[in-house]
ChimeraX commands (.cxc) that place a marker at each C-alpha (Angstrom):
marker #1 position -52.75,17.69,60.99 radius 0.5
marker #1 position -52.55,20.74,58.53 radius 0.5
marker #1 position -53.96,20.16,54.94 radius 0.5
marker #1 position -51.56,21.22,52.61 radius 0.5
marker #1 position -52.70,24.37,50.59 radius 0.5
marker #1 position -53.20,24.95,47.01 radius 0.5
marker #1 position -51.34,26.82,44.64 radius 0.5
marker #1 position -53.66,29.57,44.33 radius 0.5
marker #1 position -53.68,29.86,48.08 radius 0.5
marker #1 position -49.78,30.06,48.81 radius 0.5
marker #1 position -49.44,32.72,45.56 radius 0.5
marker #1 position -47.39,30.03,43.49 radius 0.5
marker #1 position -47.38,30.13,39.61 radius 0.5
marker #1 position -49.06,27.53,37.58 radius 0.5
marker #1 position -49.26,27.19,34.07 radius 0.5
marker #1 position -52.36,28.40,33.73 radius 0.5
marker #1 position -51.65,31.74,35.97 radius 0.5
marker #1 position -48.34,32.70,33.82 radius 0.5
marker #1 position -49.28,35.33,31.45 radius 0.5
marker #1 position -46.24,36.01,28.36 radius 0.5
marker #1 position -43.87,39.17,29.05 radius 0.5
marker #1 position -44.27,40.84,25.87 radius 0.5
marker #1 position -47.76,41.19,24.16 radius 0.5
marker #1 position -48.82,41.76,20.87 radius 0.5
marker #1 position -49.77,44.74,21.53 radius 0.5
marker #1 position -46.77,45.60,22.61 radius 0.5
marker #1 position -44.75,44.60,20.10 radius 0.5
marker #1 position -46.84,46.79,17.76 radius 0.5
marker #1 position -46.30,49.44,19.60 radius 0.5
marker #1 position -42.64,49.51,19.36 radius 0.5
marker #1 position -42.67,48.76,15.31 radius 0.5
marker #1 position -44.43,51.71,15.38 radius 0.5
marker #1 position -42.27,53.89,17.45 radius 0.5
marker #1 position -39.44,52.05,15.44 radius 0.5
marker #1 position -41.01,53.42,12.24 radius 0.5
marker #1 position -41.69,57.12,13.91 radius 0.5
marker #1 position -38.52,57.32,14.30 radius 0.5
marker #1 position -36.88,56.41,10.85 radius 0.5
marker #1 position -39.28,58.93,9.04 radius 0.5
marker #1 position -37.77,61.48,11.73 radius 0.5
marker #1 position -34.74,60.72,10.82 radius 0.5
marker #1 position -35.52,60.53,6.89 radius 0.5
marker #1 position -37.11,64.15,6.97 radius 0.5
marker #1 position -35.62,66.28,9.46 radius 0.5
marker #1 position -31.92,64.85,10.52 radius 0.5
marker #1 position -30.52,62.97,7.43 radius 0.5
marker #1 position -27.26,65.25,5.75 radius 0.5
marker #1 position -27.73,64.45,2.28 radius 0.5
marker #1 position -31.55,66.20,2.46 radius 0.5
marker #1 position -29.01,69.21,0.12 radius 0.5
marker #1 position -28.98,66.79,-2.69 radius 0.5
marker #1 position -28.34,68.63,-5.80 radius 0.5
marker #1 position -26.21,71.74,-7.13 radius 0.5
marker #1 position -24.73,73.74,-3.78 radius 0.5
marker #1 position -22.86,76.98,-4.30 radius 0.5
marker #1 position -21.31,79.52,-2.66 radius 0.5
marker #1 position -22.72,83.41,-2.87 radius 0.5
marker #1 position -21.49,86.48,-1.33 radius 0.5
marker #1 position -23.63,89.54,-1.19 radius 0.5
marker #1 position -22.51,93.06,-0.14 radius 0.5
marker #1 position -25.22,95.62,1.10 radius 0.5
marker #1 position -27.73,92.80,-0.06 radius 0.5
marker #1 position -26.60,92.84,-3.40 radius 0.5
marker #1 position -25.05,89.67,-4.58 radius 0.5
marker #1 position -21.66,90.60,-6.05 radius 0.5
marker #1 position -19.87,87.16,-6.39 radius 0.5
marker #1 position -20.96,82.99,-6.91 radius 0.5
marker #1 position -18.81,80.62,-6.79 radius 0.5
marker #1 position -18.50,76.91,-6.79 radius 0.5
marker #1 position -17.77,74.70,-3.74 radius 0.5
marker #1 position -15.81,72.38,-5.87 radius 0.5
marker #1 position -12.43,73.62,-5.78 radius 0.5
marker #1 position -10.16,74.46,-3.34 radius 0.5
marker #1 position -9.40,78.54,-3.53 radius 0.5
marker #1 position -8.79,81.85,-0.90 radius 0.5
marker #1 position -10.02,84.65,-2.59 radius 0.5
marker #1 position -11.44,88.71,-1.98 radius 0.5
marker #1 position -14.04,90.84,-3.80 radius 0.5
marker #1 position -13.62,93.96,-4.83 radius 0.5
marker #1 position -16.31,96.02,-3.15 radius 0.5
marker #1 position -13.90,95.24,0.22 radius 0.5
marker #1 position -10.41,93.82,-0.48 radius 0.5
marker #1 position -9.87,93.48,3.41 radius 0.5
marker #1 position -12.45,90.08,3.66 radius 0.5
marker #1 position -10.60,86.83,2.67 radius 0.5
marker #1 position -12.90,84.22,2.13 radius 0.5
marker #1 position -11.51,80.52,1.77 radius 0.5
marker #1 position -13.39,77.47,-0.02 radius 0.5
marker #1 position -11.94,74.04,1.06 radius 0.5
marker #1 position -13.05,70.75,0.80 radius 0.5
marker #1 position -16.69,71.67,-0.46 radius 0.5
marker #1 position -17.01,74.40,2.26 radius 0.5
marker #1 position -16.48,78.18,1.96 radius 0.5
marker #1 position -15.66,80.68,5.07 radius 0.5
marker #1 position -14.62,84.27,6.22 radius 0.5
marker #1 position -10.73,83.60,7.06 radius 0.5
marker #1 position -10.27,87.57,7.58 radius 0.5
marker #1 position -12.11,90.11,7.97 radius 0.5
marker #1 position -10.89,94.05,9.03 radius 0.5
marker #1 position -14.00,94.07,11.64 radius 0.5
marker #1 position -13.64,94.70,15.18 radius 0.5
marker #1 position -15.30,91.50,16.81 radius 0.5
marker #1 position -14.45,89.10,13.94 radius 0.5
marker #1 position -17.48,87.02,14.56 radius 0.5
marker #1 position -18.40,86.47,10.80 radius 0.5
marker #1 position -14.44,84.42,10.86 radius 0.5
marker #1 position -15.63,82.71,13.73 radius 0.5
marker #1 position -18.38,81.28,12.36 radius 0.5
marker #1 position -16.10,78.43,10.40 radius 0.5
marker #1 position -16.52,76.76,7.64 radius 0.5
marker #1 position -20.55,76.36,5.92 radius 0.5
marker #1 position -21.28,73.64,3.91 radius 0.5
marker #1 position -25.00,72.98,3.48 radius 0.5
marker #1 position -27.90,74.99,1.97 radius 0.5
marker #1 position -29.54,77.50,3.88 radius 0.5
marker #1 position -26.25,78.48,6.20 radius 0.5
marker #1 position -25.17,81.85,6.14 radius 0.5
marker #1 position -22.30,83.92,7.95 radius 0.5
marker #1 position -22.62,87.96,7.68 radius 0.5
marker #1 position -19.99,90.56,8.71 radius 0.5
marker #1 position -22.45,93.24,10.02 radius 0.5
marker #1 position -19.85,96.05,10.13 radius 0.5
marker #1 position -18.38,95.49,6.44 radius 0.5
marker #1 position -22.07,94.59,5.52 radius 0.5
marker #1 position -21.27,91.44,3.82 radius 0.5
marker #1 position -22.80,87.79,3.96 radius 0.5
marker #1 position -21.43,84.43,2.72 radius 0.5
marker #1 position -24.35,81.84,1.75 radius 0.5
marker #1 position -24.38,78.64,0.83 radius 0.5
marker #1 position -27.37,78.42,-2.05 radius 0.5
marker #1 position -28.89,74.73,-2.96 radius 0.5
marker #1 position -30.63,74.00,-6.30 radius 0.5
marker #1 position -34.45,74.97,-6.48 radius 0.5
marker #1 position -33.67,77.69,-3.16 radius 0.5
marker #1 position -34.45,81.00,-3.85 radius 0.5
marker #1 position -31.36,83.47,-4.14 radius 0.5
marker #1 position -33.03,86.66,-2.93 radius 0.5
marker #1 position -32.23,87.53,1.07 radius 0.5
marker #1 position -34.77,87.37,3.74 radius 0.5
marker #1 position -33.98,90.30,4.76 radius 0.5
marker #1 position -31.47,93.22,4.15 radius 0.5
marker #1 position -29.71,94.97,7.33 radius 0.5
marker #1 position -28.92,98.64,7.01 radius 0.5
marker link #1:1,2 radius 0.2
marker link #1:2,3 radius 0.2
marker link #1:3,4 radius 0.2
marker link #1:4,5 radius 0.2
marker link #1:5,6 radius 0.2
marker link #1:6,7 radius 0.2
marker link #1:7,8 radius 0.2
marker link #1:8,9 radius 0.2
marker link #1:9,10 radius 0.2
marker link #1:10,11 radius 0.2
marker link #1:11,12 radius 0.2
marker link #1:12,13 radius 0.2
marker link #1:13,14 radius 0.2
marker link #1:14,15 radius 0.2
marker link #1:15,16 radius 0.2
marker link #1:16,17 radius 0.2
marker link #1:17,18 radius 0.2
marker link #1:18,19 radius 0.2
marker link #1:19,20 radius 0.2
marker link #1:20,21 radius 0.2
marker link #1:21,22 radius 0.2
marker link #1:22,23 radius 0.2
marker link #1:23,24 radius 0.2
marker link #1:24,25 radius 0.2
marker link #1:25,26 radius 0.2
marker link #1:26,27 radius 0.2
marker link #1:27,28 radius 0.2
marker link #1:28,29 radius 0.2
marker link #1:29,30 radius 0.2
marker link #1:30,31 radius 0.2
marker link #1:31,32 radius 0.2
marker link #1:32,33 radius 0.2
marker link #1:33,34 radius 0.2
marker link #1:34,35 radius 0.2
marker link #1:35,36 radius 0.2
marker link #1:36,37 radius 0.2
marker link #1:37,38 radius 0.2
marker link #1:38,39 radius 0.2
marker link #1:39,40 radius 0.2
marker link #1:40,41 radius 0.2
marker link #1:41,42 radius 0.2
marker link #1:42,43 radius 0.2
marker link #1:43,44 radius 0.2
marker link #1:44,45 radius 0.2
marker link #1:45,46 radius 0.2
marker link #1:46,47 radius 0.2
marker link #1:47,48 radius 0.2
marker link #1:48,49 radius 0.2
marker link #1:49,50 radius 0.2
marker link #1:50,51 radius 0.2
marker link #1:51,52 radius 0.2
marker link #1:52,53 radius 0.2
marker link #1:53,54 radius 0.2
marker link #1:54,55 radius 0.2
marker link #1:55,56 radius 0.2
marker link #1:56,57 radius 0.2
marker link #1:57,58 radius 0.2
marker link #1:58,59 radius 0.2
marker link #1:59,60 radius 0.2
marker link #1:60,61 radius 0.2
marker link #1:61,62 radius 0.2
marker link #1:62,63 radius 0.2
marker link #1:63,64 radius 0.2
marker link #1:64,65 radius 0.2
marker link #1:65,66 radius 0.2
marker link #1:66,67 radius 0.2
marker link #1:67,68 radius 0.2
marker link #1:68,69 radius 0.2
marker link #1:69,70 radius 0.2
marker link #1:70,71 radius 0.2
marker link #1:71,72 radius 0.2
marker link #1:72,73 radius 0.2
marker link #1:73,74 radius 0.2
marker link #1:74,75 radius 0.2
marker link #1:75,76 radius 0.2
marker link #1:76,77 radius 0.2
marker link #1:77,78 radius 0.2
marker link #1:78,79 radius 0.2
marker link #1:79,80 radius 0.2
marker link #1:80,81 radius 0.2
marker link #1:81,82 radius 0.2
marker link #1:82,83 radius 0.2
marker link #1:83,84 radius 0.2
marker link #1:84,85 radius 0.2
marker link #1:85,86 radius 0.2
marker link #1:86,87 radius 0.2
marker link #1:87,88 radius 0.2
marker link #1:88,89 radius 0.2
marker link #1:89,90 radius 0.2
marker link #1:90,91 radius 0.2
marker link #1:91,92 radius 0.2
marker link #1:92,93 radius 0.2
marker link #1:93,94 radius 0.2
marker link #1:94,95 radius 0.2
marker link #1:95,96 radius 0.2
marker link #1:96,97 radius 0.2
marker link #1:97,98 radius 0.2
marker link #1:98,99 radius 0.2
marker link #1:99,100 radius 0.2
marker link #1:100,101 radius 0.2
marker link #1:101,102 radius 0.2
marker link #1:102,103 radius 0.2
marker link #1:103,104 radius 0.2
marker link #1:104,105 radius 0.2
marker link #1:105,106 radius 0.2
marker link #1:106,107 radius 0.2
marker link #1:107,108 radius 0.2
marker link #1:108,109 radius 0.2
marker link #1:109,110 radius 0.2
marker link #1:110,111 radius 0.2
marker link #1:111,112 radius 0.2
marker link #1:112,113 radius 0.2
marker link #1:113,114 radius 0.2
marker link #1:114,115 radius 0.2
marker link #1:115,116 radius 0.2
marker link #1:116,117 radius 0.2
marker link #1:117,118 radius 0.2
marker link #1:118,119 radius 0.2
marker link #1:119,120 radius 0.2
marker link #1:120,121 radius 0.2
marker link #1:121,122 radius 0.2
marker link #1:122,123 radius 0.2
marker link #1:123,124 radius 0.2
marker link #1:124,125 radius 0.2
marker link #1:125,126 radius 0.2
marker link #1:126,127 radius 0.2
marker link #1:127,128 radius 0.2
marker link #1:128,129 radius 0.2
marker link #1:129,130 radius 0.2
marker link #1:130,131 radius 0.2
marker link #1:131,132 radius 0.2
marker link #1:132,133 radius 0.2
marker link #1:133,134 radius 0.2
marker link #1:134,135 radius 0.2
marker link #1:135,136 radius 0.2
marker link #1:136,137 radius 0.2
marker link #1:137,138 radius 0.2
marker link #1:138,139 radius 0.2
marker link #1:139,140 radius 0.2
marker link #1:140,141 radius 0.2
marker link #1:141,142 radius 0.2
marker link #1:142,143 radius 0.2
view
């Protein structure tokens, strides 16, 4: 007759072999990836980063030739090139027509934040939306 085998032997669990799922290691590990990820999102993704006074500027040649406030609803042209329409709605400005060929700068749509910018290249204008404490010269100046 066969002896019956132990536990260890035939691979069974015992309380003493079971060892917990999650660690406490792991479960440090994810509060930090947790927090990585919320200062990610605090810094780098979050909309309302803008906070503060955001305006609209238009600049011909790199000259800036009209601001304007995002506030109310308006179409509107400058004078330097009657042919652009510009368009603020809903705390956005855009080129709605332009007389250039491609009419990329009216593709563009509508800009709302700080730092965007749409340029007509042939008519040599650009539309920028300017945010409190960022500086209003250009980077650059195509000509």
């Amino acid at each position: 007759m066969r002896q019956p085998l132990s536990a260890i032997e035939t691979g069974a669990s015992t309380a003493a072999n079971h060892r917990p799922f999650v660690h406490k290691k792991d479960i440090a590990l994810f509060g930090a990836l947790v927090f990585a990820a919320l200062l990610a999102y605090l810094f780098f993704v979050r909309p309302e980063r803008n906070i503060g006074a955001v305006y609209g500027q238009i600049a011909v040649d790199g000259r800036v030739v009209k601001n304007f406030a995002l506030t109310a609803d308006n179409i509107f042209s400058i004078e330097q090139n009657p042919h652009l329409r510009f368009e603020v709605k809903n705390g956005a400005a855009a080129f709605i027509a332009s007389d250039c060929p491609d009419k990329i700068c009216v593709r563009t749509g509508f800009l709302s934040r700080a730092g965007q910018t749409a340029v007509c290249l042939p008519n040599k204008v650009s539309l920028r939306i300017v945010g409190a404490g960022e500086p209003d010269e250009a980077d650059a100046a195509v000509r």
